[in-house]
C-alpha positions in Angstrom: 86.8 165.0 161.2 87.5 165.1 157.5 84.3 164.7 155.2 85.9 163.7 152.5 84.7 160.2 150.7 87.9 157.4 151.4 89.2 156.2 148.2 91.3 153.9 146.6 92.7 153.9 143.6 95.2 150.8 142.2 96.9 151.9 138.8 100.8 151.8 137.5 103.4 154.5 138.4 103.3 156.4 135.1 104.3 160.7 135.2 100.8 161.3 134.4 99.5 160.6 137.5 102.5 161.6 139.8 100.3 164.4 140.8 97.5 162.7 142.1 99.9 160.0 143.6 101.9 163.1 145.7 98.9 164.6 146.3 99.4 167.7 144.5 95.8 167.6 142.8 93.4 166.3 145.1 90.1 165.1 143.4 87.0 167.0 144.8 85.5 165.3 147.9 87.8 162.8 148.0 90.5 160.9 149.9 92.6 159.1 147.8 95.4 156.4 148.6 96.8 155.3 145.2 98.6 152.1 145.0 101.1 151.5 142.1 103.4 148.3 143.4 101.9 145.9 141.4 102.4 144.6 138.1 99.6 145.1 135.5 97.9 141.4 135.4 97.6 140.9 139.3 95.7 144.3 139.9 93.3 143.6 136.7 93.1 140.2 138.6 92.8 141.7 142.1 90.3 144.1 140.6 88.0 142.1 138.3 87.9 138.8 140.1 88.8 140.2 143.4 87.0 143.4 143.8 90.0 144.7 146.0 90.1 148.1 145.4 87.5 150.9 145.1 88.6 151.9 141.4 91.6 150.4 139.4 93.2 150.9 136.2 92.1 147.7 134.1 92.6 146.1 131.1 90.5 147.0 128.3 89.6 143.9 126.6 89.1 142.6 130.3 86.6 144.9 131.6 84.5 144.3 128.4 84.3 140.9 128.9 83.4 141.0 132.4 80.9 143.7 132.0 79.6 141.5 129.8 79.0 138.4 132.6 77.6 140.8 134.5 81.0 142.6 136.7 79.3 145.7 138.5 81.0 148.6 137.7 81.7 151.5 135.4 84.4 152.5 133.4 85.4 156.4 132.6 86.8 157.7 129.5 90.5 157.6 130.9 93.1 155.6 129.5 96.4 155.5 131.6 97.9 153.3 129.3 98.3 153.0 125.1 100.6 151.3 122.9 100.9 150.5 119.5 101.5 146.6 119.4 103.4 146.0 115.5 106.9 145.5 117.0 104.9 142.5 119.8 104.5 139.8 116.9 107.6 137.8 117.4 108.6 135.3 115.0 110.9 131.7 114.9 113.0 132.2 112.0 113.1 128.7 110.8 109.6 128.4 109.9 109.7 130.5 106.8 107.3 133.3 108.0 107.8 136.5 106.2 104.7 138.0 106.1 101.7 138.3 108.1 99.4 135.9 106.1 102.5 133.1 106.2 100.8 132.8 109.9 97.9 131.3 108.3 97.6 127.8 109.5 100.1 128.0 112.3 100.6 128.0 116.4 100.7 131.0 117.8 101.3 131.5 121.6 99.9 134.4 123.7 100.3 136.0 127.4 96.3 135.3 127.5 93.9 135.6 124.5 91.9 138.0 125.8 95.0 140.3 127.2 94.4 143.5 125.4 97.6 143.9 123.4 96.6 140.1 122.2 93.1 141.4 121.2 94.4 144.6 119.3 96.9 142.7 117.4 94.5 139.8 116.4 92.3 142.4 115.2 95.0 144.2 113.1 96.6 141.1 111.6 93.1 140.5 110.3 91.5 143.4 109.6 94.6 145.5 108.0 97.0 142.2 106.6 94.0 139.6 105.9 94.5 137.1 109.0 91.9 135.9 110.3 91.7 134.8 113.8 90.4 131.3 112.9 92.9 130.4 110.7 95.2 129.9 113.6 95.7 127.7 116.9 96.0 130.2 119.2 98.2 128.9 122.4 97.6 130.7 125.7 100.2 130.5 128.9 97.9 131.8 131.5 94.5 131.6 132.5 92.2 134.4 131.1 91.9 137.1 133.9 88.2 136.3 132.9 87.1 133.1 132.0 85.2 133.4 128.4 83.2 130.9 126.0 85.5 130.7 122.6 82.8 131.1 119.7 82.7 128.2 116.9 85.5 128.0 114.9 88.2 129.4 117.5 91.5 126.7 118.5 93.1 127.5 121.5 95.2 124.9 123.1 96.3 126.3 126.7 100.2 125.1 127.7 101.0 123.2 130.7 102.3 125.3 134.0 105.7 124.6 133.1 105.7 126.3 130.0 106.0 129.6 128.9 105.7 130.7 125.0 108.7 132.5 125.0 110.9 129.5 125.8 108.9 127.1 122.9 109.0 130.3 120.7 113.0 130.0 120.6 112.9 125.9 120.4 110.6 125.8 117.5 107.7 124.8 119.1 105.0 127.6 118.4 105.8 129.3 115.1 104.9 132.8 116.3 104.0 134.3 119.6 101.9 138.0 120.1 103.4 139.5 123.6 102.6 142.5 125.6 106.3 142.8 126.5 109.2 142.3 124.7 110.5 138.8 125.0 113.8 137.5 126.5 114.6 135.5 123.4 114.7 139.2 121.4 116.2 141.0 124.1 119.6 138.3 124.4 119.6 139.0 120.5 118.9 135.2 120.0 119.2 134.1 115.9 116.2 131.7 116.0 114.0 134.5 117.3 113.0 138.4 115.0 110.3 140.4 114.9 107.4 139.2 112.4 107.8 143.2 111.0 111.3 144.2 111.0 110.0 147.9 110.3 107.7 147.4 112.8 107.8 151.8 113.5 106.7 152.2 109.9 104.0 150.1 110.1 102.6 151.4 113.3 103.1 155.3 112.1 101.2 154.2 108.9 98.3 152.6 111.0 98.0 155.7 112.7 97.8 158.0 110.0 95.4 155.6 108.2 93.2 155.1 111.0 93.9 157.9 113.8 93.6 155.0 116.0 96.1 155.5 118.9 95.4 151.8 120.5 94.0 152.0 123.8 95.4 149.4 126.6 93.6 150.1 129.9 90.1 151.9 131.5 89.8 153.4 134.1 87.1 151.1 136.5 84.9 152.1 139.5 82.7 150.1 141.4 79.2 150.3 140.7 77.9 150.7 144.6 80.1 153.4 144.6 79.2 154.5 141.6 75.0 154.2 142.4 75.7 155.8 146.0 78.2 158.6 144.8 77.0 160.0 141.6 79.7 162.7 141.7 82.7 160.7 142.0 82.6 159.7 138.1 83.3 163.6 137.3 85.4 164.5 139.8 87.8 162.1 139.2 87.7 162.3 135.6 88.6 166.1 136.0 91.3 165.2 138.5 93.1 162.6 136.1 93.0 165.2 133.1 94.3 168.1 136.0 97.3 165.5 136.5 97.9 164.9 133.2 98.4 168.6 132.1 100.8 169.0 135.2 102.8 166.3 134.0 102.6 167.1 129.9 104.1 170.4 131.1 106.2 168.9 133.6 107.8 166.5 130.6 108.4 170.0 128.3 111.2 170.3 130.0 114.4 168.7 128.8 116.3 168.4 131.8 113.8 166.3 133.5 112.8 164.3 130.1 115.6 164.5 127.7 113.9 163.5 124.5 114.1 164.9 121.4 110.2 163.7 120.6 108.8 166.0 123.0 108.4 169.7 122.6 106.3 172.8 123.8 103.1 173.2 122.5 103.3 175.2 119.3 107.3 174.4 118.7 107.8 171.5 115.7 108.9 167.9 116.5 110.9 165.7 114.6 107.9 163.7 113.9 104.6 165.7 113.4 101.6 164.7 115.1 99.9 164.0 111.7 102.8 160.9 111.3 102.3 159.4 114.9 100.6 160.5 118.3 101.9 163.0 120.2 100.8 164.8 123.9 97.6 166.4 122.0 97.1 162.3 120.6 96.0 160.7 123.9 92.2 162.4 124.6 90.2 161.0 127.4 86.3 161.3 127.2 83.9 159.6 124.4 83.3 161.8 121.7 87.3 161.8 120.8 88.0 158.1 121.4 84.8 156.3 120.1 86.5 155.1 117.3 89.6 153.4 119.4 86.3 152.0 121.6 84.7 150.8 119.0 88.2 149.1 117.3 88.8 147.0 120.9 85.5 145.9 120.8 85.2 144.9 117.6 88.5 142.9 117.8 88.2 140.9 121.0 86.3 137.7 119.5 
C-alpha cells in the first residue's frame, strides 16, 4: 500500500511541466494526477469558485482578489504562464486612435476586468503612456471569475450574453478592446480592425529592459487544509516544478525538437540578448527574484 499523499494538480499542457505530467520527476511524497484538458478560464473557475482540485494553476489577478474575500489557500512562487500583453490592445480604425492616450474618454471591451492580461495592460497603459483607468468605460463580456466591488470612479458596463467584444470591436461599437488572445477580427486580416501599437515587439522589449518586469499571468494555488495538514507539500512541489522545468529548458536546446532560432545553449549568443528581452534564465520562480513583477500585478489590478 503506497504511502504517498494523493494529489491533484489542474494546470495547461506547456513543455515545462511534461515531466511531471509523464511522470518522469515525481514530487517527494506524493501522488500526482495532473489534468491539462481544460481551457484556462474554466479551471481558474473550477478552482477558485469550485474548489475542484487539490492545487491548480490560477490566474494571477484572480487569486489576489479572492484571497482577499477570504479564498483559503496559498500560492507558491511558480508561474507556469507569462506574457507580455502590447500586441493585445486592438483598435477600430475609424475612430481616430493613434496613440495610447487617444483612448481617453472612450469604450473599451475586455475578456473580464479582472483577467490578468486585462489588469497588466490597464496598469501599463497608465502607468508607462499616462491612461488612467478612469478615464475610460470599461466593457466586460464575461462575469468576473470573482465577483469584486468597483472602487469610486470606475465605469464598467457588462454586454448582454449575445455579445462578444470582438464582434462590436469590428462594427464600431467599442472603440478599443484589451484581449488575452488574439482576436478573430485581426486574425481574418479585417481592415476596420489593427493593433493599437503596430510595433507592438519594440514596445514590449523596451518595457522589459526598462523595467526587468517579465509580466507574470498565473500562480501556482494549493489549498489551505492541505496546506495546514501537509506542511511539506509547499516545498516539495516547488522543487519538483523547478526539477521539470530544467528537464524541459534542456530538452528545448535542442533544435530538432524546437526549431527556433531564439533558443540556444546556455553560454552560446542569441539573436536577441537577454539584456533586450527575457530569455530561459528570464522566468525565475521564488520571491526574492520576482517581487517586483508581484508587486506590479498588484498594484495594477484596481
Amino acid at each position: 500500500m503506497s504511502t504517498r499523499l494523493s494529489l491533484t494538480l489542474a494546470c495547461g499542457d506547456y513543455e515545462i511541466i511534461r515531466p511531471l505530467k509523464e511522470g518522469v520527476v515525481k514530487p517527494d511524497g506524493i501522488d500526482l494526477t495532473v489534468l491539462t484538458g481544460m481551457d484556462s478560464t474554466t479551471r481558474h473557475w473550477r478552482f477558485l469558485r469550485g474548489r475542484e482540485f487539490d492545487m491548480a494553476e490560477a490566474s494571477c489577478s484572480s487569486f489576489i482578489v479572492a484571497r482577499d474575500q477570504g479564498f483559503s489557500a496559498t500560492a507558491i512562487p511558480v508561474f507556469l504562464h507569462r506574457r507580455f500583453r502590447h500586441g493585445f490592445v486592438f483598435i477600430n480604425t475609424s475612430k481616430g486612435i493613434s496613440k495610447p492616450t487617444d483612448l481617453i474618454g472612450k469604450r473599451v471591451g475586455v475578456k473580464q476586468f479582472q483577467a490578468t492580461a486585462i489588469v497588466w495592460m490597464r496598469g501599463i497603459l497608465e502607468h508607462e503612456y499616462g491612461v488612467p483607468q478612469k478615464s475610460i468605460e470599461w466593457v466586460p463580456e464575461l462575469d468576473e471569475t470573482i465577483d469584486f466591488e468597483p472602487p469610486p470612479g470606475l465605469k464598467i458596463s457588462k454586454l448582454s450574453n449575445n455579445e462578444t467584444v470582438e464582434g462590436l470591436l469590428a462594427e464600431g461599437k467599442l472603440d478599443a478592446v484589451i484581449h488575452p488572445d488574439l482576436i478573430k477580427p485581426l486574425v481574418r486580416k479585417d481592415p476596420r480592425v489593427a493593433r493599437l501599437f503596430p510595433n507592438w515587439k519594440e514596445e514590449e522589449i523596451a518595457y522589459f529592459k526598462r523595467t526587468g518586469i517579465f509580466p507574470i499571468m498565473h500562480v501556482l494555488g494549493i489549498k489551505q487544509e492541505i496546506v495546514d495538514r501537509y506542511p511539506w507539500v509547499p516545498i516539495n512541489m516547488f522543487h519538483a516544478f523547478n526539477e521539470a522545468k530544467a528537464i524541459a529548458m534542456k530538452r528545448m536546446e535542442n533544435p530538432r525538437i524546437v526549431p527556433l532560432s531564439g533558443i540556444a545553449k546556455p553560454g552560446k549568443s542569441r539573436r536577441r540578448s537577454s539584456a533586450t528581452i527575457p530569455g530561459n534564465t528570464d522566468r525565475p520562480s521564488g520571491i526574492s527574484r520576482t517581487s517586483t513583477r508581484l508587486r506590479a500585478i498588484a498594484t495594477n489590478r484596481d
